[in-house]
C-alpha positions as CSV (number, residue, x, y, z in Angstrom):
1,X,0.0,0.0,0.0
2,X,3.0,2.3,0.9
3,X,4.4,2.1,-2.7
4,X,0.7,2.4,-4.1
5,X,0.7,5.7,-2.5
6,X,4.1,6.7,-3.5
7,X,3.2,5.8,-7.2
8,X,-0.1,7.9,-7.5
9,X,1.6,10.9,-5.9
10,X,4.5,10.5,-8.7
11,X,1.9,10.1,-10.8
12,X,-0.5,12.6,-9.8
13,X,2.6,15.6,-9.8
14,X,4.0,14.2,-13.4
15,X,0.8,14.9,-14.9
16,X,0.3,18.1,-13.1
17,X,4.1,19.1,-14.4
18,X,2.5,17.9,-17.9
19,X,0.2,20.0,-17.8
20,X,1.8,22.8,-17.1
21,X,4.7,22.9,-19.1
22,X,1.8,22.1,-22.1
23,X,-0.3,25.5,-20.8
24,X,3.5,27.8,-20.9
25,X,4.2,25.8,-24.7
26,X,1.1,26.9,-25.7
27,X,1.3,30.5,-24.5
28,X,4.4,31.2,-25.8
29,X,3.8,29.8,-29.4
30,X,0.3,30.7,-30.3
31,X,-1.1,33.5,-27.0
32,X,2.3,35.7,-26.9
33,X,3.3,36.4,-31.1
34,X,-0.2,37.6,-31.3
35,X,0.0,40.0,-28.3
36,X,3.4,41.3,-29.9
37,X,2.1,41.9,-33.3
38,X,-1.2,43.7,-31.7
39,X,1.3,46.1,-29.4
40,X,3.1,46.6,-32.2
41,X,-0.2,47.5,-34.4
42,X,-0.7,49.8,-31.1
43,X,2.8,51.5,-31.1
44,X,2.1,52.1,-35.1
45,X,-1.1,53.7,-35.2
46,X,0.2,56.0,-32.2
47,X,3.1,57.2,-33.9
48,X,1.3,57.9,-37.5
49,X,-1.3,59.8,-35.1
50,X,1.9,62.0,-33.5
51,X,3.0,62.4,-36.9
52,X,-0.5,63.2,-38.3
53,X,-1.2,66.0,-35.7
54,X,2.5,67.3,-35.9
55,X,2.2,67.7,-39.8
56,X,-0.7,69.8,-39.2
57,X,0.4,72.7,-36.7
58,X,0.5,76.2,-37.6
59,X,3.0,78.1,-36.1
């Protein structure tokens, strides 16, 4: 019984580990790129407004 214990606990914190290290894999290939290109989107259309207001000042 002592080893049946010891087993399902291994098992019990592999799987956990497992699942995991599949929720950070999946968040940096697929959740973070997207984030990146959108803040870059962001960081874009902020400048061309800057620019777009700048163009336009009279002095």
């Amino acid at each position: 019984m002592k080893q049946f214990t010891k087993g399902f606990a291994f098992g019990t914190l592999a799987t956990l580990g497992a699942i995991a290290s599949g929720v950070l894999a999946f968040h940096k290939t697929v959740i973070q790129p997207i984030e990146e290109t959108e803040e870059k989107f962001d960081n874009n259309r902020r400048a061309a407004v800057r620019k777009g207001r700048s163009a336009h000042q009279m002095l």
